[in-house]
Each structure stands twice: as C-alpha cells, then as structure tokens.
N, C-alpha and C positions, 0 to 999 in steps of 0.2 A: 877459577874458583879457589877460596881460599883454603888453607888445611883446618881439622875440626878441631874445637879448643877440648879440652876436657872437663868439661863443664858442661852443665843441663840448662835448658831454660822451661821454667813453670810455666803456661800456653793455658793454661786455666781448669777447675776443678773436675770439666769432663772432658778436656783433652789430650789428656799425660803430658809428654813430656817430649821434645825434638833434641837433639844437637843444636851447639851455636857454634857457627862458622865464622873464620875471622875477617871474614869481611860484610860480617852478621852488622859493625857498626854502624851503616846506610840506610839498616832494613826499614827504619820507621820515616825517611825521607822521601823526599818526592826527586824525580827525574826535572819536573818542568811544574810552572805555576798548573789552577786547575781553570783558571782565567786568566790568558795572556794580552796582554794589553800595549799597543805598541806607539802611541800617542798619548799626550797628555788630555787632548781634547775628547781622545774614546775614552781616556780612563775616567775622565771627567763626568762626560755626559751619565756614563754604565752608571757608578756609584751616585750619581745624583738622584737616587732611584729610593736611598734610604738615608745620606745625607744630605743636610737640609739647604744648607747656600756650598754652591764651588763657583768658585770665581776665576775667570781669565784675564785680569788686568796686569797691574804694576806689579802686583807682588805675586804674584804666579810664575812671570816671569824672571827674577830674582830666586825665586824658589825654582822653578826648574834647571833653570845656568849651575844653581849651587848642587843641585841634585846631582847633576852628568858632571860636574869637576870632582866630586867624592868619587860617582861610581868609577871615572877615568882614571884618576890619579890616588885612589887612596884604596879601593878596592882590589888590591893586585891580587895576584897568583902568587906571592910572599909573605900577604898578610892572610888571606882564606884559605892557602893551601888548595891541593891539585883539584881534588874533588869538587869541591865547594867553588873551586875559580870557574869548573866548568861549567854545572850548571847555572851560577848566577850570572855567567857575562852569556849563557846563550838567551837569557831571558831581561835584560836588562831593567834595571826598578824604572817605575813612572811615577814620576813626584806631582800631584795634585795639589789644588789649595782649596780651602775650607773655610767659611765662615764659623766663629762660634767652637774652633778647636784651639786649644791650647799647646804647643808645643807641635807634636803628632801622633799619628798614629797609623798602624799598618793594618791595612784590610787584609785580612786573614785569606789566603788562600789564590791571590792573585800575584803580580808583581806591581803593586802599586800602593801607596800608601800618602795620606793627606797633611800636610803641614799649613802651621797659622800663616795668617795675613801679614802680621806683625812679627817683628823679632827686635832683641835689646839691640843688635849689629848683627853683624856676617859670622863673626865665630859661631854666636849664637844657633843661627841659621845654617850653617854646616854640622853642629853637633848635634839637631835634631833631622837632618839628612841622612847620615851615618848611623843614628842611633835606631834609625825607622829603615832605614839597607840592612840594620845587621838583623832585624825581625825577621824582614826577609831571608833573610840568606839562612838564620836557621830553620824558618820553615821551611826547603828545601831539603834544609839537613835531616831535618826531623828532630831536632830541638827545640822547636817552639809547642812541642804539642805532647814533648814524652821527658819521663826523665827516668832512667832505670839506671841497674848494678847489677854487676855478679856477687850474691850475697855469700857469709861464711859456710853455709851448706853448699853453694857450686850451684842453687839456681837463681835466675832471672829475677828480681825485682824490681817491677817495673809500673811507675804511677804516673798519673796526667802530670804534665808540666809544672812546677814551682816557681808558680807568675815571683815571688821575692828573689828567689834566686836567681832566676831569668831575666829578670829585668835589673838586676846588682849587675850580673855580667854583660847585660846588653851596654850600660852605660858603662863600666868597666873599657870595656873595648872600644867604645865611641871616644871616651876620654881620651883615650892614649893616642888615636888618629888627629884627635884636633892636637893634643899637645907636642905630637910628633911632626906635625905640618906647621901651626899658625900661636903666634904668640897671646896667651892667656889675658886678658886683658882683667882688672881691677875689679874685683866684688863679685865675681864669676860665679855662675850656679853652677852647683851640683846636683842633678836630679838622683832622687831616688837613695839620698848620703847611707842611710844606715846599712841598704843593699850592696853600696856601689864600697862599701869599706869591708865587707867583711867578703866581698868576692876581688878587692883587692888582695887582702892576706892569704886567700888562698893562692893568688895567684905567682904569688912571694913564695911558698911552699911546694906548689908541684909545678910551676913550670909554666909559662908563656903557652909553650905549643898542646902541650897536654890537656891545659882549662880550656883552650878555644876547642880543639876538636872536642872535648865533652859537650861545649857549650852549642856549639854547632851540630852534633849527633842524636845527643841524649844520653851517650854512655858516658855514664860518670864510674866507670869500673876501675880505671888504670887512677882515677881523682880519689876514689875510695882508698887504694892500696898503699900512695903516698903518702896522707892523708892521715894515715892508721898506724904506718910507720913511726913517720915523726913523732904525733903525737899521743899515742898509745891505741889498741885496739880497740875498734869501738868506737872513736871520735869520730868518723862521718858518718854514724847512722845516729846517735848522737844528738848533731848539728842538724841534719839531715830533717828530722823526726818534726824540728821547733820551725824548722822553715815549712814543713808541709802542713802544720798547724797556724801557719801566720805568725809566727812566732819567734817574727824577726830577729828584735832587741835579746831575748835570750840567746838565740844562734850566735848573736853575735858576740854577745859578752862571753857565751860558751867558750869561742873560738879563742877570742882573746885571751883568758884564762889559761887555755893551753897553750898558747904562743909564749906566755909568759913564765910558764913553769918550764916551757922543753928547751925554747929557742929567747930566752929574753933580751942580748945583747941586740939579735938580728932585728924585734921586735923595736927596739930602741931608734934602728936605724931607720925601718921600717918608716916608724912613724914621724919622720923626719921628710918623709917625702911631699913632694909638693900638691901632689891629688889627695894628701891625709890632710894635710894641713886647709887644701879649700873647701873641702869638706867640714873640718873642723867650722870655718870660718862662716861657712854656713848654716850649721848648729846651732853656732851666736846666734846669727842674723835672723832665723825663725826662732830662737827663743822670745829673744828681747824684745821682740816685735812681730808678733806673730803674721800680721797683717804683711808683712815684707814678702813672704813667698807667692803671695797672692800679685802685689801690683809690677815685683822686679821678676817673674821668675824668665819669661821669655818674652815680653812687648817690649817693645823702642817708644808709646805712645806712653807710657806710662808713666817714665822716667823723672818728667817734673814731680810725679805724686809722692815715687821713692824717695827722692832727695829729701822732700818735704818734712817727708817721714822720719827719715834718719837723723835730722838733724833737730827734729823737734824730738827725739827720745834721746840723743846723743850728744848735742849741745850744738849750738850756732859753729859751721862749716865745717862741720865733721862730715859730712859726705865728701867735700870737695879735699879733706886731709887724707883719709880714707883711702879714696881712686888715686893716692899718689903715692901708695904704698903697696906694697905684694908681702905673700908667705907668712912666716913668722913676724914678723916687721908689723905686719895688717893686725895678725893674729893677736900680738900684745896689745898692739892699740884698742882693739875693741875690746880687750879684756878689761885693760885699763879704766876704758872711760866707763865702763860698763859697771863694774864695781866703784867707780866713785860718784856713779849716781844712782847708787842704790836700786838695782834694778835685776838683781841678783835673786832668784827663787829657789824653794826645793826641787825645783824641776833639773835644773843645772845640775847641781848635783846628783840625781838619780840618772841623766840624760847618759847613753853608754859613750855615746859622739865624744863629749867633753867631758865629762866624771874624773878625765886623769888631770884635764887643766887646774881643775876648780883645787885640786890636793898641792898644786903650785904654790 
C-alpha cells in the first residue's frame, strides 16, 4: 500500500471526502476484461449478437496475423509499462472482422475489438490494430472511461472520459508504433489530425512516459502540473474546459498560442516533425477535396476512385507525382498545385491544421 498523498478527493455531494493514496492512479481500472474471450471465432460468434455481418474468410485472417504481430512485438513491457504489461498480455486482445466498419473499433468492456474487411496495405492494417489494442489497454487502465486531476484546491476532479482527447492520444501512440516499426508509405492517413496534433504537443511538453500513464489511467494530475508550469497557471484547465465542450479546434489553437509565446523556438522544431507535417498534408487533402477522406481513408478497393479523384482536382498525374514524394517535399507540392488552380478557400485560412502555411 502506497503512502497518503496530501490531498482530498471530492466522492460527491453526500459523501465527504476520503484520502487519495498513491497508488490511488489504478483505482478507476479494471484487473481483467468483464468478457474474456479467447478465440476469434468465440469473439466472433458472441458479438454477432448486435453486429450485423462478421466474417471468417480472407481478410479475417490477415487481420488476425496483423493483430498477434502488434500484440507480440509492439506491445511490450517497455512501451505499456509494468502495470498495464500485466494485465493486458494476461488477457490478450481478439481481433474480429466486420462487415460495414470502417477502420475499427473496440467493443467496450471485453478484450476484443472489430476491424474492416479492407485496408489501403498492411501499414494501414496494423495502425488500426494498435490503435483498437490501445482502447484496450486503456480500458483496463481506466482511461477509457474516466478523466480526472488533482485540482488547485487539493480535490479530485474527475469527469467521463474526453472521447477528443482520447482518441488524439490513442492515435498519437498508435502513430509512433507503426512509425517506430514500418516505413510510412505516400499520402498516409492521419486519423483523427486535429486531436492527434494537439495531443502531439503535449506530448513534446511533459514527456513520453508521463502522457501515456495519464492516458492509460485517467490521471491527468502530474499532465496538469507540467502543463501549468511551462505555460502559465491555469493552461490545462483552460485547454481542458474546450475539449470537454467538443471544442477541439479552440483547445487546439489555445495550445498553440501558448507554445508560441513560452516555448517558440522548440515549437518551430516541433513542427518540423514528420507526424505534423502528415497531418498537415492531410488537411490539404480533406480540404481540396473533401470527398478524399471518404474513398482513401482505409480501403485498398477504393484506390482506382482516389487517383481518379486527385487528379481530376489536381491535374493529370499528380497522384502518380504525389506517391513519389514524402514530408515537406509532398507538402509543397500540394500546396503548389493547389494554389495554381485556384482551389484555395476561406476555409484554409481559418483551418487551425494549416493557417500557419497559408501566411507562407
């Protein structure tokens, strides 16, 4: 048992008030799923109960293969840390396939979770494996389901999860596993860009290991402190306030704002990195065309339509120019052809994503 911190936590209007213990950070997780499932074919059958097609064919199996290579080789005791190694390798995820899903998704409360039929390739295909393990694993933690702080009076506050924020840092962490393992291939999605950039810069800010255990726990206390430091008192409840409101794009320009008054040079570097930059590149590609996140975002079946697309808004073989170019390099190019055919809106400019390109 851990020693008591000095601090209260609020338990609700007619419960006073308890001690929080330091290893109070687990309290809102779970030991073990509340349905364990230890086949694909039980997980399969179980949830076919309230989703509508699961299929065991070709891409079942590809989805399963990719599933156990993440959970083997990318889920270690290095990247989840002690805790969280423990209970998710004693309950190991089941990857299902689903008719009529996009990407995936994690069935709440089990160790199992449904991905498409289709994928654009195998990266693809692994960053929605990882990205649907790491739902998992923070439900376990108790991250999927809580988000609290120790506030400046010394008690608890503590709210339902901030699906924007959670899901910035779920792909946040997903990124870095495919970009840490497998090389990024040409016109790469970003899910979820404006979440997945501004729980980037936090994670420039307080630390690698810091953000994951909040994001894996729900204590975002030691992420408030940092947080508040750097950027003056006040800034994560702040930022905090706009995300529990849905209120992304302010959180995010909030953020940026103060990265840019405290920390600008680091900021500069910052956004030099190559997850800002596909993100960015991403921006483009659902401004210009909005229809683009729809037919490219994860099908391989689709692919003839994408091209189609791209090059009938971008000019004859600009997809095939495009896919032969990474980063900054991509980044110009679309900018380029994009302002020389006139296809430039006030949206661009308002968009928080690319607002600093468009001042280029």
């Amino acid at each position: 048992m851990g020693q008591v911190r000095n601090t209260k936590r609020k338990v609700g209007p007619d419960l006073g008030v308890i001690p929080i213990k330091s290893d109070d950070i687990w309290s809102h997780g779970h030991q073990k799923p509340k349905v364990q499932f230890k086949t694909e074919k039980e997980a399969g059958i179980a949830r076919k109960k309230w989703w509508p097609v699961i299929t065991f064919g070709e891409d079942a199996i590809k989805n399963r293969k990719t599933s156990e290579e993440v959970f083997s080789n990318w889920m270690t005791k290095d990247f989840l840390g002690k805790e969280m190694y423990r209970r998710f390798s004693a309950a190991p995820p089941i990857a299902i396939t689903g008719g009529g899903v996009t990407g995936g998704k994690y069935l709440d409360g089990t160790n199992s979770f449904v991905m498409a039929e289709d994928f654009s390739g195998e990266v693809q295909r692994k960053l929605c494996a990882a990205h649907e393990q790491l739902h998992y694993a923070a439900w376990l933690g108790g991250g999927f389901s809580n988000t609290r702080w120790v506030g400046e009076d010394g008690a608890l506050v503590s709210k339902k999860v901030m699906i924007d924020l959670h899901e910035g840092l779920t792909e946040l962490f997903a990124q870095k596993l495919v970009r840490d393992h497998e090389k990024i291939p040409p016109l790469y999605i970003v899910g979820y860009p404006q979440e997945t950039m501004m729980a980037f810069y936090l994670l420039k800010l307080v630390g690698e290991k810091t953000l994951k255990q909040a994001y894996f726990s729900g204590d975002f206390t030691q992420v408030k402190t940092v947080l508040d430091k750097g950027l003056g008192s006040g800034s994560f409840e702040k930022i905090i306030n706009f995300v529990e409101e849905e209120k992304t794009t302010q959180a995010l320009e909030t953020l940026r704002e103060r990265l840019a008054e405290h920390f600008p040079k680091k900021l500069e570097k910052w956004n030099q990195d190559p997850l800002i930059i596909d993100i960015q590149i991403n921006a483009l590609l659902v401004l210009f065309v909005d229809e683009w996140i729809n037919v490219d975002l994860n099908t391989g079946k689709k692919i003839p339509a994408a091209k189609q697309l791209f090059d009938k808004k971008l000019g004859s073989g600009a997809y095939a120019q495009a896919s032969s170019l990474e980063g900054n390099e991509l980044l110009s190019f679309l900018l380029g052809r994009i302002k020389e055919r006139g296809l430039i809106t006030p949206e661009f400019n308002e968009h928080p994503i690319i607002v600093d390109l468009m001042e280029d």
